[in-house]
C-alpha positions in Angstrom: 0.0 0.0 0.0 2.8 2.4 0.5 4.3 1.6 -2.7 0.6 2.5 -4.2 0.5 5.7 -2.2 4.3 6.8 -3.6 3.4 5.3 -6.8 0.3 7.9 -7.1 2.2 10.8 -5.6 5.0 10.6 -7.9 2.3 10.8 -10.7 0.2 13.6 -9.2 3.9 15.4 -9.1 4.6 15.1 -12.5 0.8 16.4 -13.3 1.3 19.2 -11.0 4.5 20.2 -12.9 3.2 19.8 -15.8 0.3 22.2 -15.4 3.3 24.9 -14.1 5.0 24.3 -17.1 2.4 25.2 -19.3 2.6 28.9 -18.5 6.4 28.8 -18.9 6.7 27.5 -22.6 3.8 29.1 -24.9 5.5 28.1 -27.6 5.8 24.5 -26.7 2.9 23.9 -24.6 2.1 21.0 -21.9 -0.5 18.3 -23.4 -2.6 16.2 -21.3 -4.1 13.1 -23.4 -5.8 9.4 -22.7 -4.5 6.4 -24.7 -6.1 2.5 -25.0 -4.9 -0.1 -26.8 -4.0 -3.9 -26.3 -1.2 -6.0 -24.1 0.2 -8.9 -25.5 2.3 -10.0 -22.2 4.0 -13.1 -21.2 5.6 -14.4 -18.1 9.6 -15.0 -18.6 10.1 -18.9 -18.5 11.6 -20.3 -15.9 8.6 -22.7 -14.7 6.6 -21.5 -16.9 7.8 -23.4 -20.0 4.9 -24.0 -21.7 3.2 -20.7 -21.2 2.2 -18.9 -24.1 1.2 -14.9 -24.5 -2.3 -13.5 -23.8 -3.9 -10.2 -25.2 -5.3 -7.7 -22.7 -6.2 -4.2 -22.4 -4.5 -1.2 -21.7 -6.0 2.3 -21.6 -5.2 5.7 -19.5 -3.9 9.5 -18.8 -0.6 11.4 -19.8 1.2 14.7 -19.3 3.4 15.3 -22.2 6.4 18.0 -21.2 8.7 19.5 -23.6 11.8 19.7 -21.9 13.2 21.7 -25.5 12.5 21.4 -28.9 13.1 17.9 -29.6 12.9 16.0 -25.7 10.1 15.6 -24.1 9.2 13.9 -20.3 6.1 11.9 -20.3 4.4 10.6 -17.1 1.7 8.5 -17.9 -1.2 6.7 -15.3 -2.4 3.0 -16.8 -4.4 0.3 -16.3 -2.7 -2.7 -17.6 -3.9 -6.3 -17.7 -1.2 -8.4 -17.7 -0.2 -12.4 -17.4 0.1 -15.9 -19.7 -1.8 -18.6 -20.7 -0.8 -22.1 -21.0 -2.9 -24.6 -23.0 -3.1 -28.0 -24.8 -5.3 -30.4 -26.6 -5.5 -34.2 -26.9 -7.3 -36.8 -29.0 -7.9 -40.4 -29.3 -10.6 -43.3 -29.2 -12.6 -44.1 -25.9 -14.9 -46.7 -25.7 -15.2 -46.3 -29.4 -16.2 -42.8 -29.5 -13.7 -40.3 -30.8 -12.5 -37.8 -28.1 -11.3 -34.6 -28.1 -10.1 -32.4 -25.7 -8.7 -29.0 -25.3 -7.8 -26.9 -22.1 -6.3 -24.1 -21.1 -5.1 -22.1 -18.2 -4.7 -18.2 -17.5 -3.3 -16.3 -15.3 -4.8 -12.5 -15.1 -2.2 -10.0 -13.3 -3.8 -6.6 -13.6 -1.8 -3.7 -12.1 -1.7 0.1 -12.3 1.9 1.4 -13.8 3.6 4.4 -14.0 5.1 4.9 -17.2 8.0 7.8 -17.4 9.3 7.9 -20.9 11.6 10.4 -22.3 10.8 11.1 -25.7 12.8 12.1 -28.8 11.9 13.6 -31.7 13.4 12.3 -35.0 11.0 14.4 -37.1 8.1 16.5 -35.7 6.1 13.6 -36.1 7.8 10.7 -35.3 9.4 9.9 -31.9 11.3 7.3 -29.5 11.2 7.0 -26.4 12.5 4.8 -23.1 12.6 5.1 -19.5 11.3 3.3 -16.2 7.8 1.9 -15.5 6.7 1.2 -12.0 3.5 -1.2 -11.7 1.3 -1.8 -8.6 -0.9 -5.0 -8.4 -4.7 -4.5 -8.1 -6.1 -8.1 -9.1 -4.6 -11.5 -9.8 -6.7 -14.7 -10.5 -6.7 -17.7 -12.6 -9.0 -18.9 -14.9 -9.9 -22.9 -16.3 -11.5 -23.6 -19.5 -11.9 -27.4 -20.5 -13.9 -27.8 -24.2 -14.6 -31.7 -24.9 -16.3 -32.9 -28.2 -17.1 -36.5 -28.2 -18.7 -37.5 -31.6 -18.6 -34.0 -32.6 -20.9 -32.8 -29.6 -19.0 -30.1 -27.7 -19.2 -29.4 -23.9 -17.6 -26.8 -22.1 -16.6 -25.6 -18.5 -14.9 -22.9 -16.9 -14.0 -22.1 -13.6 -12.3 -18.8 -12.1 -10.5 -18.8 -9.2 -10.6 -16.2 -6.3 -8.3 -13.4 -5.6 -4.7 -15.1 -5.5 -2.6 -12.0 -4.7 -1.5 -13.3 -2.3 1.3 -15.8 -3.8 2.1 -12.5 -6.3 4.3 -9.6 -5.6 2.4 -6.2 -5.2 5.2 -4.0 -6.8 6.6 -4.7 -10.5 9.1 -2.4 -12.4 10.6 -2.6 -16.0 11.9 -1.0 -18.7 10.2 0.8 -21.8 11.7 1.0 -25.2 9.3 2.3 -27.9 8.1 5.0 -30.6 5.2 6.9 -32.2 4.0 9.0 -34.9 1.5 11.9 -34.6 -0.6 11.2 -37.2 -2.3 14.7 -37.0 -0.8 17.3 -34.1 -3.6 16.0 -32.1 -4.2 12.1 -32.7 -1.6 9.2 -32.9 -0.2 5.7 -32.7 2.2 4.0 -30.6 3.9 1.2 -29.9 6.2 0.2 -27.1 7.7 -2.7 -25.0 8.6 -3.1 -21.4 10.8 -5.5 -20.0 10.3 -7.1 -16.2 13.3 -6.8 -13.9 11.6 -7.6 -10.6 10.2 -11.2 -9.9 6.4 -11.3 -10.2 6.4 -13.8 -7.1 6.3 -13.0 -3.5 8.8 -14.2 -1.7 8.4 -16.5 1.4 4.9 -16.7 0.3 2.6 -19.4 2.6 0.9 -21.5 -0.3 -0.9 -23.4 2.0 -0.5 -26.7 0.4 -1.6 -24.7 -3.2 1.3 -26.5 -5.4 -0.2 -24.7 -8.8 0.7 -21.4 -7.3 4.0 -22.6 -5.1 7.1 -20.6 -7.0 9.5 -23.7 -5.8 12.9 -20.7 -5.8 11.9 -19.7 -9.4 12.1 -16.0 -10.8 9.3 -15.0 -13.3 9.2 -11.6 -14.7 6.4 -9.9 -16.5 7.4 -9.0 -20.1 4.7 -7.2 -22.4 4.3 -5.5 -25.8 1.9 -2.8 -26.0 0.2 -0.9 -28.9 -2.2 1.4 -29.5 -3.7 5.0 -30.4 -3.6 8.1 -28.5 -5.6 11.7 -28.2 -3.9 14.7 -26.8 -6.2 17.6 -26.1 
């Protein structure tokens, strides 16, 4: 919770200087936007060798700040959905009917992050940008799907699990590398992907007997590739 509080204080900082900055460069001017787009994220592999990407969303706020005419700090406030899937199918004979079977597992880390890119413009339109990203974990669960068709009649079940953030770290940080292109001085696209550096699981975690969620010494960072549009007012 402290981390959440610093986490939001450091981005209510950067909004408050970014509304003082506006009155000191006219002819660069402070803009305040939203962005959305998708999160195609995966958990780094060690025991988690058979997990696979999973799409989710991500949508919120920025302060862009020119810093001169071709840098720019930009603090952003997301909501990012976050985590892997695993799956896999069989098929055979049973008792003379032909079986098949697919299933699949998910694990959904949502967090708020703090973005802080520094931006560079190549060309007034076009920019790249890196820095830090600080994330703060709101949700985690896990999700079963199980489709059998026997004979070609399909059955399906699902089942969701409660709130496991428990067995999860609450704080994540990585690293951003991306770019973007203005298409119009107001409107945009971007793309842009961060790397994990701290371990998604809590340490010294109590699983309670849980072996699906116990971490057994492994070190699992989130890694995700995000794209999408943006508006700047």
């Amino acid at each position: 919770m402290k981390k959440l509080i610093l986490g939001m204080a450091l981005a209510a900082g950067s909004m408050a200087f970014a509304q003082t900055t506006t009155g000191m460069s006219s002819s660069s001017p402070v803009k305040f936007g939203v962005k959305a787009g998708i999160n195609i994220s995966s958990i780094s592999k060690d025991g988690y060798d058979d997990a696979k990407s999973k799409v989710g969303f991500a949508g919120g706020v920025f302060a862009n700040i020119p810093v001169s005419e071709m840098f720019s700090v930009q603090p952003e406030v997301m909501y990012s959905q976050m985590g892997s899937k695993v799956s896999s199918s069989s098929s055979g004979t049973v008792l003379g009917n032909n079986v098949t079977s697919t299933s699949s597992a998910t694990l959904n880390l949502d967090y708020v992050t703090i973005p802080v890119m520094l931006q560079f413009r190549a060309t007034p339109a076009f920019y790249i940008e890196a820095g830090p990203e600080f994330g703060f974990l709101t949700s985690a669960k896990t999700k079963d799907a199980r489709t059998t068709v026997v004979n070609g009649s399909t059955s399906t079940t699902t089942s969701e699990s409660g709130d496991v953030k428990d067995y999860f770290s609450g704080f994540n940080m990585g690293v951003g590398l991306g770019l973007g292109y203005d298409i119009t001085p107001n409107f945009g696209i971007s793309a842009r992907y961060v790397a994990g550096f701290t371990d998604i699981n809590k340490k010294d975690n109590n699983t309670n007997g849980n072996t699906s969620l116990q971490n057994d010494g492994n070190k699992n960072r989130n890694n995700t590739f995000q794209g999408g549009l943006y508006f700047k007012f």
